[in-house]
C-alpha positions in Angstrom: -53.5 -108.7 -13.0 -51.7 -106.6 -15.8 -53.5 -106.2 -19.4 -53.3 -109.3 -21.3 -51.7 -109.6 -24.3 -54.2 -109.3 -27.4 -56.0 -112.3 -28.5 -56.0 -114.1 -24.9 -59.3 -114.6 -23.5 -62.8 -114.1 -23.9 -64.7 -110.8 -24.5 -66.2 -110.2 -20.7 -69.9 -108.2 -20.9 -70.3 -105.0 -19.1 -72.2 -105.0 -16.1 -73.5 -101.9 -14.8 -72.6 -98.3 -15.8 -75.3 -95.6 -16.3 -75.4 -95.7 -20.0 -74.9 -91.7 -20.2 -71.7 -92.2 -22.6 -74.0 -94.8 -24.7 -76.7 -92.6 -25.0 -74.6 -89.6 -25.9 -73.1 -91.6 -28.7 -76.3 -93.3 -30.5 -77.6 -89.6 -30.4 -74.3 -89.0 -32.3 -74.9 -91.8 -34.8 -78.3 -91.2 -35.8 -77.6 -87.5 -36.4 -74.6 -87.9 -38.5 -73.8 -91.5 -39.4 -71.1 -93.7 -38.4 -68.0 -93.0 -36.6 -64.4 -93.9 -37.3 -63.2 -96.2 -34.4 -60.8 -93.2 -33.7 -63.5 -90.8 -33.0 -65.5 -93.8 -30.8 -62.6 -93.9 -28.6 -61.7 -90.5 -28.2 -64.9 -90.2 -27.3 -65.0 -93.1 -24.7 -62.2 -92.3 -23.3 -61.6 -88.5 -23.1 -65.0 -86.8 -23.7 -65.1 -83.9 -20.6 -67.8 -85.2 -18.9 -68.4 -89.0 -19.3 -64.9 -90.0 -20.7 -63.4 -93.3 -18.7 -59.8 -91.2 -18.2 -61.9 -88.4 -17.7 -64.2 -89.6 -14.7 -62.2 -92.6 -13.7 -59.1 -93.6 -14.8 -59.0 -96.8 -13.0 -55.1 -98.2 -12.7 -54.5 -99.7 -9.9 -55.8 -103.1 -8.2 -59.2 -101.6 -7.2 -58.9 -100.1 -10.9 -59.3 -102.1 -14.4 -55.8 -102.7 -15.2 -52.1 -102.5 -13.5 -48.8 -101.8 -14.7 -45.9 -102.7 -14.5 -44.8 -100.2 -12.2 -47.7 -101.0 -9.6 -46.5 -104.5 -9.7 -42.6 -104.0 -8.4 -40.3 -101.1 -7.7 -37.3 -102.4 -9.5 -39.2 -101.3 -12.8 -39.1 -98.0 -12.1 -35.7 -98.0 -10.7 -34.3 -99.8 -13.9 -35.5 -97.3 -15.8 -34.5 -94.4 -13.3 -30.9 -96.4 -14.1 -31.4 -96.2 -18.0 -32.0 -91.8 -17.4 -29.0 -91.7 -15.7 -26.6 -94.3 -17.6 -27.4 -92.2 -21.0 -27.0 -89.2 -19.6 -23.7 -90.2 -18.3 -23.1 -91.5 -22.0 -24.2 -88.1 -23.5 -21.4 -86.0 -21.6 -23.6 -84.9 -18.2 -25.3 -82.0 -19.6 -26.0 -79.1 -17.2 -30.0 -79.5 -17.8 -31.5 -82.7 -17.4 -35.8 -82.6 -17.7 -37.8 -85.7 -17.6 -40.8 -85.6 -19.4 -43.5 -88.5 -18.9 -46.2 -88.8 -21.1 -49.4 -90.1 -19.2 -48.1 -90.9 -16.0 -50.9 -92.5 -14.5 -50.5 -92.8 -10.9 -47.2 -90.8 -10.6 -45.8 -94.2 -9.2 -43.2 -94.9 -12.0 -42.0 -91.1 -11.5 -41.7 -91.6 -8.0 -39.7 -94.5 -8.2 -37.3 -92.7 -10.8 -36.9 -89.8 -8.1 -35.7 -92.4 -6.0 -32.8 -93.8 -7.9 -32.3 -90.0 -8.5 -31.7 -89.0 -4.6 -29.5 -92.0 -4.4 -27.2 -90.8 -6.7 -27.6 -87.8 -5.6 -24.1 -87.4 -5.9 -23.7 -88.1 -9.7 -26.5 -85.6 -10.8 -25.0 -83.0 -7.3 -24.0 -80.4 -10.8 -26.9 -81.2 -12.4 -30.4 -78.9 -12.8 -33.1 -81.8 -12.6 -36.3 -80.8 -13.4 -39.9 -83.1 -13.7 -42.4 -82.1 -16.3 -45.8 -84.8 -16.3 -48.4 -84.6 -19.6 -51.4 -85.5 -17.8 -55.1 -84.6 -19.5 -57.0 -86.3 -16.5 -57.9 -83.9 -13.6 -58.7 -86.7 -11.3 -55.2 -88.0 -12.6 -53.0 -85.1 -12.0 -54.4 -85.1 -8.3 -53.6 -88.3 -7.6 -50.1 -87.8 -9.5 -49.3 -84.5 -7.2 -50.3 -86.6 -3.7 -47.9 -89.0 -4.7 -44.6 -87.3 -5.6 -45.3 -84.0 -3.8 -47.5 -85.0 -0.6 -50.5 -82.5 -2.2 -48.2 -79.3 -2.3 -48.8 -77.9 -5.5 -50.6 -74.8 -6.7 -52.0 -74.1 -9.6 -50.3 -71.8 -11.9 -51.7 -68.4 -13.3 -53.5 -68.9 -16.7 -50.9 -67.5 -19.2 -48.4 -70.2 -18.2 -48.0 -72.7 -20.4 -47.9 -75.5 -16.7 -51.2 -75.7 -15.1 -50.0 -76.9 -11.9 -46.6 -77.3 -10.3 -44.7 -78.5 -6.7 -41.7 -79.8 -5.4 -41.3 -83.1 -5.0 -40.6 -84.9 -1.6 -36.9 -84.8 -2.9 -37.1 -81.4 -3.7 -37.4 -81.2 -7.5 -39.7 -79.2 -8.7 -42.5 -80.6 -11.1 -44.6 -79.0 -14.0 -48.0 -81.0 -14.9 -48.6 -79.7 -18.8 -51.7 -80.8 -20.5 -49.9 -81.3 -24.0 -46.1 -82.4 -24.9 -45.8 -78.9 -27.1 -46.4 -77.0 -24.1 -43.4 -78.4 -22.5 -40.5 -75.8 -22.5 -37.6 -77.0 -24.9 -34.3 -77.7 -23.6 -32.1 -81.1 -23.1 -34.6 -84.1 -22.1 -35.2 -87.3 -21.5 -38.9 -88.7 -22.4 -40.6 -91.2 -20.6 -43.9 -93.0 -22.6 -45.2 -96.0 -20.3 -48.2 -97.5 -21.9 -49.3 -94.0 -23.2 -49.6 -94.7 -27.1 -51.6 -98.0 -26.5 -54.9 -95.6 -25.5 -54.3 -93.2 -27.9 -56.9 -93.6 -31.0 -56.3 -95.9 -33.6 -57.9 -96.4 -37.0 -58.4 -99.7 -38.3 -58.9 -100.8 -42.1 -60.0 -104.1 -43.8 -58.8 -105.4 -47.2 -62.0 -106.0 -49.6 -62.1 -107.3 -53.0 -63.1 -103.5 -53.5 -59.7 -102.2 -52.4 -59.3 -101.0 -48.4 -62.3 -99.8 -46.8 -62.4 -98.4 -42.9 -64.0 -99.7 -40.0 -66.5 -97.9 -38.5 -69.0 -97.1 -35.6 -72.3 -97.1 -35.8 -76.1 -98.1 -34.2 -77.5 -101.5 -34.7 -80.8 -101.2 -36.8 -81.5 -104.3 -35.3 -81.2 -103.4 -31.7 -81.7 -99.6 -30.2 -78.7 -98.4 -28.0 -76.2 -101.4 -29.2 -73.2 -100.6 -31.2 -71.5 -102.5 -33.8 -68.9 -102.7 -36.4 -69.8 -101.7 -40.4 -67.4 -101.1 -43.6 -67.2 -97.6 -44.8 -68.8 -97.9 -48.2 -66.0 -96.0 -50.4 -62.7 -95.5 -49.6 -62.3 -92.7 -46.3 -59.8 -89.9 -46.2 -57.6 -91.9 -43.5 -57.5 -95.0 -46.0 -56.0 -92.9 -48.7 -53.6 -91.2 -46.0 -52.4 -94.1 -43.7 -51.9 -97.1 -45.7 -48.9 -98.0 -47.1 -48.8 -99.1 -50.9 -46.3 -102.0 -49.9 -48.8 -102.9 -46.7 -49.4 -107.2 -47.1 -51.7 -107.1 -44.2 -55.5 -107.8 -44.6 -56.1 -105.6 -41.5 -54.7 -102.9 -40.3 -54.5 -100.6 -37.1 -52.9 -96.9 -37.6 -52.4 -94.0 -34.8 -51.8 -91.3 -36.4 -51.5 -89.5 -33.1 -48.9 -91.7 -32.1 -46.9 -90.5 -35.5 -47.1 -87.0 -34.8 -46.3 -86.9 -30.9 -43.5 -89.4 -32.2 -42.4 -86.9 -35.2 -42.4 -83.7 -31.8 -40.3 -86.1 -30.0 -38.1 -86.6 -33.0 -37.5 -83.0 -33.8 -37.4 -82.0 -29.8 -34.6 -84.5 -29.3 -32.8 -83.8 -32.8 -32.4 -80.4 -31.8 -32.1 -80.1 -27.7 -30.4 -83.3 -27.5 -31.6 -86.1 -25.1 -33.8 -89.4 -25.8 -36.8 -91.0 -25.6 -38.0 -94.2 -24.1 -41.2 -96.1 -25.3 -42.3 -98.6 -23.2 -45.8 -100.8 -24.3 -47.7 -103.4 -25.5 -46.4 -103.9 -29.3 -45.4 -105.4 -32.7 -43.5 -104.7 -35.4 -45.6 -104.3 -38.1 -46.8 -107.9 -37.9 -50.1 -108.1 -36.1 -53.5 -107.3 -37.3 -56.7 -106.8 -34.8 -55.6 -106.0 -31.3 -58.1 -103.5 -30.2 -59.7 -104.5 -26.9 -61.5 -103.6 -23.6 -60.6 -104.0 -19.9 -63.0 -103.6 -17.4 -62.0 -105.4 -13.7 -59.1 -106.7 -14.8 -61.2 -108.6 -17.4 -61.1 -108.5 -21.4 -64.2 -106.2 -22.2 -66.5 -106.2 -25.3 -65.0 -102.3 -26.7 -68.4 -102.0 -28.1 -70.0 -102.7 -24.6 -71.0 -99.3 -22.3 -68.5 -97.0 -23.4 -66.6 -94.7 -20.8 -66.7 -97.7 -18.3 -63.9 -99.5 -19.7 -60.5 -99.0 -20.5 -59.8 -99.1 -24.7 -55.9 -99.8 -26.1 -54.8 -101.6 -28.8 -50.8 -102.6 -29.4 -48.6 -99.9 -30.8 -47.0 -100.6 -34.2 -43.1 -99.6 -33.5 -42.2 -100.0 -37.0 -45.0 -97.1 -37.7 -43.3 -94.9 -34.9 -40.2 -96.0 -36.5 -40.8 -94.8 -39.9 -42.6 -91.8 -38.1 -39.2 -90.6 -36.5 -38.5 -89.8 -40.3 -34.6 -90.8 -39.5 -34.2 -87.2 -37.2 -33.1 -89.4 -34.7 -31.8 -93.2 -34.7 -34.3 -95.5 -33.2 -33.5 -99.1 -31.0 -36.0 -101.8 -30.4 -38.5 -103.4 -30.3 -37.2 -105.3 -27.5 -38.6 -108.1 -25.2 -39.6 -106.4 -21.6 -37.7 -109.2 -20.1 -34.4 -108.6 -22.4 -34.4 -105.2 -21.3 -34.9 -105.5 -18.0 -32.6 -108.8 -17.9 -29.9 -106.3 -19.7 -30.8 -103.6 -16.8 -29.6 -106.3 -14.0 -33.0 -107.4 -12.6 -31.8 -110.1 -11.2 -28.9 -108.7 -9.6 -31.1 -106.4 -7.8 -33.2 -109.0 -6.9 -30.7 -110.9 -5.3 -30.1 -107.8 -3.5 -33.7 -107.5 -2.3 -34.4 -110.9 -1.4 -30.9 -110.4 1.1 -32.2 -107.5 2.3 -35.5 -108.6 3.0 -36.2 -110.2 6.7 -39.2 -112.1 6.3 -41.1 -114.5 4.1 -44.2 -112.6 2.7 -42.2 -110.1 1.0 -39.4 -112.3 -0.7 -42.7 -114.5 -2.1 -44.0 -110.5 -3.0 -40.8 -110.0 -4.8 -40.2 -113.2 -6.6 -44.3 -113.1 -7.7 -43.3 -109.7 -9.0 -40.8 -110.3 -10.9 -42.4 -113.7 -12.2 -45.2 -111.2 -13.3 -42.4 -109.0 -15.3 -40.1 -111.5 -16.8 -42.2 -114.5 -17.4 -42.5 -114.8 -21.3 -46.4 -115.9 -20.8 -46.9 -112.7 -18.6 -45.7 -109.2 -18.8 -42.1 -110.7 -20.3 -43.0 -111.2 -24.3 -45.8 -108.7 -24.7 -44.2 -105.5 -23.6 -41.8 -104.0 -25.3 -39.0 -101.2 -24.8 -38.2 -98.9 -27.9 -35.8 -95.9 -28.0 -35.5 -92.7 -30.0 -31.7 -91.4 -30.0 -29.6 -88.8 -31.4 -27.3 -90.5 -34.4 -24.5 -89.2 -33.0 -25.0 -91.3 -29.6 -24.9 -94.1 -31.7 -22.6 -92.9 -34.5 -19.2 -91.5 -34.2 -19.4 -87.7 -35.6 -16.9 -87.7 -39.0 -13.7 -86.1 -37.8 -11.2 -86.9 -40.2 -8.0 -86.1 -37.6 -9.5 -87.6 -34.0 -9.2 -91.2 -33.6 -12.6 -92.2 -32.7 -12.7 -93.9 -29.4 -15.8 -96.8 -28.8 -18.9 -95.3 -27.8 -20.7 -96.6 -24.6 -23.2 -99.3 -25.5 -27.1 -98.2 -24.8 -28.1 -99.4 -21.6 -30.9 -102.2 -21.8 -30.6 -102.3 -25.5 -27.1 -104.5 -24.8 -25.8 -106.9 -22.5 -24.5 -105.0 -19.4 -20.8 -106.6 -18.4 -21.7 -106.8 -14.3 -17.8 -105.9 -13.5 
């Protein structure tokens, strides 16, 4: 049900779709050339009026893809757990925002508000506030029936919000359409499969040196698309490969390096941290862009705008990104961090609590779906950005320095 890790299954061909997306881009192409793969997808996937997050933005099981938190609850409270546990760690500031990049549904939000009206009485002094980075219209609808029940209103066009509400718990939420336009101030960032769609370019080693790969027309065939070389080396090939790079091929996000570099400075100055949650490697793999259309592996080059595009975030890029402002943690294993989080406690918990059979086989399917290393378990990956001095003792020569509280998820909790 969830996105498959790259390089399982077959390329499925696109059925359907009324070609306006295609047509838009060969007009593109034979006007000015090829494309960079970039440029293709931002074009697939946010152009206004035919873009697939644009006009359909299809998460969800009558969607093209689900994630992790449309498959169990617990997700979303582990990680509601995780806010809370550092914040706890960090001295319980007065302030507390969560900020979630690309929330999709608004489901992993609301499951976060949860666990945050439970412990109501641990966060009772503190001023909670939820701010959502959503570009998709139909998205931010969807998000605001969700955690508000549809009471929002738009907000007057000088504010930097476009839309806000109170949430059924009574926190009130800001929807933003970029991360600078979020008000600074102690925060906690949320990014659940949000840097695996943004644009990536890729490059091939030749025996002329790195070249880019590009989009362009087939000669061959009117309206199809296909892969070329750039002839010469491309501005991004001079800018985003690293002299010491040993790969033949090569995927770079550049917009994943600067929102990481925001998040960086943001946190190094207001205090806070951020958690990264996606599909990933550490600088190891090579061609991971792909297509899902209906829960299927879809040809990227097949009837663009009808499919969802992503390809695997390089951590040790948003690493190197951070540019040491913060301290980073991870990659980890989805199951290590959620097995560190006390899935199965809660589990156990669940399965007790739960009176008949259909939902303890829902629960155990679900967290099959999360844990198993075949599954969800090995390909996703949790990643953290975090002051030093959370991690670091500051140097003062006359206080004895007492053991700082291990990071949640990133250790072994001891279950006392």
């Amino acid at each position: 049900a969830a996105r498959l890790c790259s390089g399982a299954g077959g390329a499925a061909e696109a059925a359907g779709g009324d070609g306006a997306m295609l047509r838009h881009l060969a007009r593109k192409l034979r006007a000015s050339g090829p494309v960079t793969v970039a440029e293709y997808m931002r074009e697939a996937l946010t152009n206004p009026g035919q873009g697939y997050y644009t006009r359909r933005g299809g998460v969800g099981e009558s969607g093209d893809f689900i994630t992790s938190p449309e498959i169990s609850q617990v997700f979303g409270e582990l990680i509601g757990i995780w806010y809370i546990s550092e914040w706890m760690a960090m001295g319980k500031p007065s302030t507390f925002q969560l900020v979630e990049l690309g929330p999709g549904r608004g489901t992993l939000t609301e499951d976060i508000l949860r666990v945050f009206k439970q412990l109501a009485s641990v966060l009772s002094k503190c001023d909670v506030s939820v701010h959502l980075v959503e570009v998709s219209p139909k998205l931010s609808e969807i998000q605001a029936m969700m955690l508000t029940g549809g009471k929002v209103q738009p907000n007057p066009e000088d504010e930097l919000a476009y839309m806000k509400g109170i949430s059924k718990t009574g926190i009130p939420i800001f929807w933003y359409r970029d991360i600078q336009d979020v008000p600074p101030g102690y925060s906690f960032y949320l990014a659940h499969e949000f840097f695996d769609a943004l644009p990536i370019h890729k490059f091939q080693r030749t025996e002329k040196g790195w070249r880019e790969v590009l989009v362009d027309i087939d000669p061959e065939v009117p309206d199809q698309l296909r892969f070329v070389l750039s002839p010469s080396r491309t501005p991004a090939t001079q800018n985003f490969i690293q002299p010491e790079e040993a790969r033949d091929h090569v995927e770079v996000c550049p917009e994943a390096g600067v929102i990481v570099q925001r998040l960086a400075s943001r946190i190094e100055k207001d205090g806070g941290a951020a958690l990264v949650a996606d599909y990933g490697h550490d600088g190891t793999k090579t061609d991971t862009f792909r297509g899902f259309r209906n829960h299927k592996l879809h040809d990227v080059l097949s009837a663009p705008g009808t499919a969802d595009l992503t390809a695997d975030v390089d951590f040790s890029y948003l690493r190197k990104m951070a540019q040491g402002k913060t301290a980073t943690l991870g990659p980890i294993k989805q199951r290590e961090f959620l097995k560190n989080m006390g899935i199965d406690l809660r589990l156990q918990v669940l399965l007790q609590n739960s009176g008949d059979t259909a939902t303890r086989e829902q629960l155990l399917h679900s967290y099959d779906m999360l844990m198993n290393p075949e599954k969800m378990g090995d390909c996703f990956n949790f990643f953290a950005l975090l002051p030093h001095h959370r991690l670091v003792h500051p140097d003062k020569k006359d206080k004895p320095k007492s053991p700082l509280p291990p990071v949640a998820g990133f250790n072994e909790l001891l279950l006392k």
